[in-house]
PABA-646211 format. One line per field, with one value per atom (N, C-alpha, C): residue number from 1; atom name; x negated, y, z. Coordinates in nm, 3 decimals, padded with zeros to 5 digits, m for minus. Layout:
N
i: c(NUM ...)
at: c(CA ...)
x: c(X ...)
y: c(Y ...)
z: c(Z ...)
% end
This chain:
130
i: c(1 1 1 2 2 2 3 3 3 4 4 4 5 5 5 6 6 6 7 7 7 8 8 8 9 9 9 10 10 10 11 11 11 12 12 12 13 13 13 14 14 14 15 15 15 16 16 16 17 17 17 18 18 18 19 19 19 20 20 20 21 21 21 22 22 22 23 23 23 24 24 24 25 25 25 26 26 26 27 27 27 28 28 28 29 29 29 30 30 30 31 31 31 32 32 32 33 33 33 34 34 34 35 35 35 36 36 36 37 37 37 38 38 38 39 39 39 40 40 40 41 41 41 42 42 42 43 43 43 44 44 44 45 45 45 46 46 46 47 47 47 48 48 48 49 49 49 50 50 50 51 51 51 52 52 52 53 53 53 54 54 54 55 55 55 56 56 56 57 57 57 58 58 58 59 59 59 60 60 60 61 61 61 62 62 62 63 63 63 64 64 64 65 65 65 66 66 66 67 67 67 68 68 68 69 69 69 70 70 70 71 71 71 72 72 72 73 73 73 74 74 74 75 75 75 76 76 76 77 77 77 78 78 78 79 79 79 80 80 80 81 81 81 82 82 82 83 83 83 84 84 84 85 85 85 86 86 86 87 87 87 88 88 88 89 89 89 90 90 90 91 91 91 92 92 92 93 93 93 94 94 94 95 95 95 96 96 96 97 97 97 98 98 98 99 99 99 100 100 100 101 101 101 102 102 102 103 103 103 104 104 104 105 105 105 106 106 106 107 107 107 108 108 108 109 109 109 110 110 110 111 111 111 112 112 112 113 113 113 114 114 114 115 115 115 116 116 116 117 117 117 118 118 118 119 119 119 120 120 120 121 121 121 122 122 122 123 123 123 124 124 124 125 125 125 126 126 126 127 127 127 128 128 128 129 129 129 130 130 130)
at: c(N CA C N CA C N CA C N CA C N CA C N CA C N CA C N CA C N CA C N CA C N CA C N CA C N CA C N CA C N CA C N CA C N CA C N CA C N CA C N CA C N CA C N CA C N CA C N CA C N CA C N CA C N CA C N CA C N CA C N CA C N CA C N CA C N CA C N CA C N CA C N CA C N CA C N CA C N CA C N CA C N CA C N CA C N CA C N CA C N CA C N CA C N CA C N CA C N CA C N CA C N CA C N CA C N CA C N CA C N CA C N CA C N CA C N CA C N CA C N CA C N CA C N CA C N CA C N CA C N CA C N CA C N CA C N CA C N CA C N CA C N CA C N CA C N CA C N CA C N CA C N CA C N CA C N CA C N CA C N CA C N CA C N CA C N CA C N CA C N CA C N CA C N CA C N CA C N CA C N CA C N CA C N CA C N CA C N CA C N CA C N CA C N CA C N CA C N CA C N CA C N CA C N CA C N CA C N CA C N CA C N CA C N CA C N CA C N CA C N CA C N CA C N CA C N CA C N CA C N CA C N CA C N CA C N CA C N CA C N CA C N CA C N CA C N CA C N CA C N CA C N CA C N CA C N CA C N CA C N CA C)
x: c(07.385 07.292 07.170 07.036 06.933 06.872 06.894 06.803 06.690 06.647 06.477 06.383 06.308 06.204 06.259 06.330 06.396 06.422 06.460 06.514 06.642 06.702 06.806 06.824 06.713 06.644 06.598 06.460 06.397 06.470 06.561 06.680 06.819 06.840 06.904 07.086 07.088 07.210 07.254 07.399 07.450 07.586 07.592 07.729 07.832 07.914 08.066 08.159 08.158 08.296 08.267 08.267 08.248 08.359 08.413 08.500 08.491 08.578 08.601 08.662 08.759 08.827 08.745 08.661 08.504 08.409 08.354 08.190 08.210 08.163 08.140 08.021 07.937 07.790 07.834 07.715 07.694 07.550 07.526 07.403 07.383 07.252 07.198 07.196 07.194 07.127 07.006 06.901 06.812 06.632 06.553 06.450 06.387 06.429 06.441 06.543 06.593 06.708 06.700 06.618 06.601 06.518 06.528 06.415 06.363 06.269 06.187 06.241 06.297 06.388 06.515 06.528 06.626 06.757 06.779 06.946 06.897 07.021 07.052 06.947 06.850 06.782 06.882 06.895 06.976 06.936 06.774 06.787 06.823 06.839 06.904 07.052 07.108 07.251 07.272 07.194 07.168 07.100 07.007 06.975 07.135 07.185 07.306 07.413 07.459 07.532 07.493 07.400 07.300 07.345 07.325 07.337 07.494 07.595 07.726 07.774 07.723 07.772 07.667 07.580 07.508 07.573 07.590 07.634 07.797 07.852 07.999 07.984 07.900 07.883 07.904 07.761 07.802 07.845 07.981 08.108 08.126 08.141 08.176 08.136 08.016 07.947 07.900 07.868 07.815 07.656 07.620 07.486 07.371 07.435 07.338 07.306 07.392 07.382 07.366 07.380 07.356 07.343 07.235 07.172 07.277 07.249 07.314 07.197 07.198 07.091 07.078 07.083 07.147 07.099 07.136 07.144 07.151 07.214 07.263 07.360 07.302 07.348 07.332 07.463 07.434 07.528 07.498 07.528 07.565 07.647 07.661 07.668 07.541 07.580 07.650 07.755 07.878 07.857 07.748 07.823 07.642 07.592 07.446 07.533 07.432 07.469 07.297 07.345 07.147 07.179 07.302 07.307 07.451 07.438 07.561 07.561 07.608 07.636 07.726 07.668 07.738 07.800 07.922 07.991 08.006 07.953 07.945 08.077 08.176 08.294 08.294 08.249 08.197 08.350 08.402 08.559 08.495 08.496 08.510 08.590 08.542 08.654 08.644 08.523 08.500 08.453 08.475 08.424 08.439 08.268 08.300 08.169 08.196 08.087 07.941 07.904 07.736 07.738 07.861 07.805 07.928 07.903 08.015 08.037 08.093 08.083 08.145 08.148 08.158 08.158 08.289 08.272 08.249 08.172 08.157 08.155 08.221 08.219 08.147 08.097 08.001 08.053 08.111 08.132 08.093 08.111 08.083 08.148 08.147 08.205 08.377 08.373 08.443 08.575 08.502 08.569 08.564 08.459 08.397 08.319 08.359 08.282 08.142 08.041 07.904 07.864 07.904 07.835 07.922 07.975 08.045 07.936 07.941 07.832 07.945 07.840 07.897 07.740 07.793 07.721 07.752 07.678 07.613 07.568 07.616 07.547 07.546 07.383 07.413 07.402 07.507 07.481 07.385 07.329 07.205 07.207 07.181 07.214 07.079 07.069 06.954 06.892 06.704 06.674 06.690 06.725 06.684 06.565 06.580 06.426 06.413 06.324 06.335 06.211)
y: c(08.692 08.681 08.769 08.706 08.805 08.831 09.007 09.061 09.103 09.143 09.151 09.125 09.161 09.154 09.117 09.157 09.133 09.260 09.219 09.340 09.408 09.368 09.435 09.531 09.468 09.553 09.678 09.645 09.765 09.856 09.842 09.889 09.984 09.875 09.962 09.925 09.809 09.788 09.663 09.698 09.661 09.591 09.464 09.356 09.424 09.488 09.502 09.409 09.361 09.241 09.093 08.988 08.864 08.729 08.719 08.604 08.522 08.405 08.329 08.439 08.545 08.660 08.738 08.797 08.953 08.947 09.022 08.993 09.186 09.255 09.401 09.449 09.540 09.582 09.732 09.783 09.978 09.977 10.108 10.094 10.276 10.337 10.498 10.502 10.639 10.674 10.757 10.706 10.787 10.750 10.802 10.802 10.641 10.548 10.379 10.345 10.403 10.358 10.448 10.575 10.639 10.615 10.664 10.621 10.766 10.800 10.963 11.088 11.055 11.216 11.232 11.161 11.184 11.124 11.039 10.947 10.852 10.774 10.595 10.585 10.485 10.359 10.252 10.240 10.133 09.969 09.990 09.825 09.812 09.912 09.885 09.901 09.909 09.873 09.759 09.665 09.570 09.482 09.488 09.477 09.464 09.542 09.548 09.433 09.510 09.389 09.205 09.220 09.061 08.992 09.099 09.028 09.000 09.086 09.056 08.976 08.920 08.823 08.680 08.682 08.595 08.525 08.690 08.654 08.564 08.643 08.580 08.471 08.435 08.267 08.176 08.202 08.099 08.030 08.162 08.124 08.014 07.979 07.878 07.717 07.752 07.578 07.512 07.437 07.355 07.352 07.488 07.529 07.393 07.274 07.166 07.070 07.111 07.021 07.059 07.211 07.324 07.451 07.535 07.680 07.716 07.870 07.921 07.996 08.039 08.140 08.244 08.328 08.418 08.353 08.316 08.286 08.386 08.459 08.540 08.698 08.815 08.942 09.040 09.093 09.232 09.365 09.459 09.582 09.712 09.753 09.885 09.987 10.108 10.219 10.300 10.335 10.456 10.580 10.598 10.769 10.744 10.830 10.868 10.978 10.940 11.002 11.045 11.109 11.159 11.144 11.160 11.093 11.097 11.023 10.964 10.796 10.762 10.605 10.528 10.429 10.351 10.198 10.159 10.049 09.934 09.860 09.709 09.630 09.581 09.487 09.400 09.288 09.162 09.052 09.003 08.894 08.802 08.667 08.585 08.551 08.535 08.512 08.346 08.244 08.145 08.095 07.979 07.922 07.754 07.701 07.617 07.465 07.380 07.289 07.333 07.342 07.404 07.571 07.641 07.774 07.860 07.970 08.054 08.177 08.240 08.388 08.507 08.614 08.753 08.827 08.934 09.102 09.174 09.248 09.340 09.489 09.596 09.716 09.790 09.902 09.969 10.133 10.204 10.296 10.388 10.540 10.618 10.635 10.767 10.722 10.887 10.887 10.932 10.831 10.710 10.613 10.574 10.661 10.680 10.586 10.493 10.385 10.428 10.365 10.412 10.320 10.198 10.046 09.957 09.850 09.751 09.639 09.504 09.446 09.280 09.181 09.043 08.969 08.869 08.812 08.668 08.583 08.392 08.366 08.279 08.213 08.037 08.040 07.846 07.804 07.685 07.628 07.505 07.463 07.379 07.306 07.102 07.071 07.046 07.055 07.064 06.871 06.879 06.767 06.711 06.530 06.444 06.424 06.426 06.370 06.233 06.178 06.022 06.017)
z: c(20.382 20.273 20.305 20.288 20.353 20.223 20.168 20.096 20.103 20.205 20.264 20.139 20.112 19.997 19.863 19.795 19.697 19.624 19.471 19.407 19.490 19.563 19.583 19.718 19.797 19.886 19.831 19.710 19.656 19.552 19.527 19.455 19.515 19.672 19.763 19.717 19.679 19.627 19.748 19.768 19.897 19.837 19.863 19.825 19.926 19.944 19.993 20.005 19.915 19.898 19.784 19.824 19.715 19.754 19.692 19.695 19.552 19.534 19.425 19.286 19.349 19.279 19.201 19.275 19.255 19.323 19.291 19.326 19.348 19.440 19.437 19.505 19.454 19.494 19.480 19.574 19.499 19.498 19.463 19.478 19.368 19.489 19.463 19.368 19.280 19.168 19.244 19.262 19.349 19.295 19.349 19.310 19.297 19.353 19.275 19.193 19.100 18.997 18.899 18.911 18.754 18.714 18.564 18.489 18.495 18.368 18.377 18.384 18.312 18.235 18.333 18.453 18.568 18.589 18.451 18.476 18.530 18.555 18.617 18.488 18.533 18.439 18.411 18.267 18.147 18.294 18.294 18.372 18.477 18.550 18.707 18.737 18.621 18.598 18.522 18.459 18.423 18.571 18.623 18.751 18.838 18.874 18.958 18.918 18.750 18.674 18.741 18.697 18.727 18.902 18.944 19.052 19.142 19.056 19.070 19.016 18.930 18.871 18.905 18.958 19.054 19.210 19.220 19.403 19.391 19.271 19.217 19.208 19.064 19.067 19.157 19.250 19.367 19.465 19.486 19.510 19.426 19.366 19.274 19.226 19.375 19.320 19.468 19.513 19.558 19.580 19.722 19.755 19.774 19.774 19.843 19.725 19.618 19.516 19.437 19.379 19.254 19.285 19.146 19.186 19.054 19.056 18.889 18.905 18.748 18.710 18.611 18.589 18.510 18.342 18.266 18.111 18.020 18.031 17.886 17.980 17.930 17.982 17.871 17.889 17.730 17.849 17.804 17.865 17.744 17.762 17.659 17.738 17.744 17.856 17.778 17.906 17.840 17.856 18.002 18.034 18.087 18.128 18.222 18.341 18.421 18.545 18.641 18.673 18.762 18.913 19.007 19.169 19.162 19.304 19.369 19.386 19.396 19.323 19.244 19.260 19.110 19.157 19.132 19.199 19.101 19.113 19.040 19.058 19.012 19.022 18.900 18.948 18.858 18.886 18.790 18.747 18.719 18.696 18.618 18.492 18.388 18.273 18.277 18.271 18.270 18.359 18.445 18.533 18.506 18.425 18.425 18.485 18.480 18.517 18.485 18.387 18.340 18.254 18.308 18.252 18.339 18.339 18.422 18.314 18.297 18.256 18.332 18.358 18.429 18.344 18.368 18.318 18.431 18.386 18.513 18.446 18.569 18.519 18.642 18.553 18.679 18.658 18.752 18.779 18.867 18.832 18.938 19.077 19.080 19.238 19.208 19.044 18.987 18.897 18.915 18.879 18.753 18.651 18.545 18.499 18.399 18.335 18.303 18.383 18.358 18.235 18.298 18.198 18.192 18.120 18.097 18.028 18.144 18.109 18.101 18.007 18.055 18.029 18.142 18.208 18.207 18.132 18.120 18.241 18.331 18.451 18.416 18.413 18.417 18.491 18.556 18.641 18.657 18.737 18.744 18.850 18.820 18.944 18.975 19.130 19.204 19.179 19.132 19.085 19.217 19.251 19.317 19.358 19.531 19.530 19.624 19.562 19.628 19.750)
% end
């Protein structure tokens, strides 16, 4: 998968492991992932969330004939943290023809629930072209 110019490049968040099972990312708490006052930024764990449950998705479909796209994402932050990193492990609860869903939990490297997010993926079939 080539991240090169992408949020996840400029973010610094690195996929480890993705199958049909999980989807797993990490990614710094470092001077691209805080916000002012020095914790993890709320969106780049939303950011992270997003894309574990993206990269998850498409395990799940048919690259030549359908995209997914993120739909619907809610996040409740639990804990703030200022460094180290933070580990994304995105499930599937639903996997279905035009929508997917994902829980994903994001932890420290304490094993400490940072964020618990879920995640809407729609699936979309790629238009015909004549």
């Amino acid at each position: 998968m080539e991240t090169k110019h992408t949020l996840l490049e400029a973010l610094g968040i690195k996929v480890t492991e993705c199958n049909k099972e999980r989807c797993v990312a990490v990614m710094p708490v470092d001077e691209r992932t805080r916000q002012p006052f020095g914790f993890l930024h709320g969106g780049a764990s939303v950011a992270l969330a997003e894309t574990v449950a993206s990269i998850g998705a498409y395990q799940h479909i048919d690259p030549k004939r359908q995209a997914c796209f993120g739909l619907e994402i809610n996040a409740n932050h639990i804990k703030s943290i200022k460094e180290g990193t933070v580990k994304a492990v995105a499930t599937p609860l639903h996997v279905g023809r035009s929508t997917m869903v994902f829980h994903i939990d994001i932890r420290d490297e304490e094993y400490r629930l940072i964020c618990v997010s879920r995640c809407t993926m729609a699936v979309v079939q790629h238009s015909s072209s004549s």
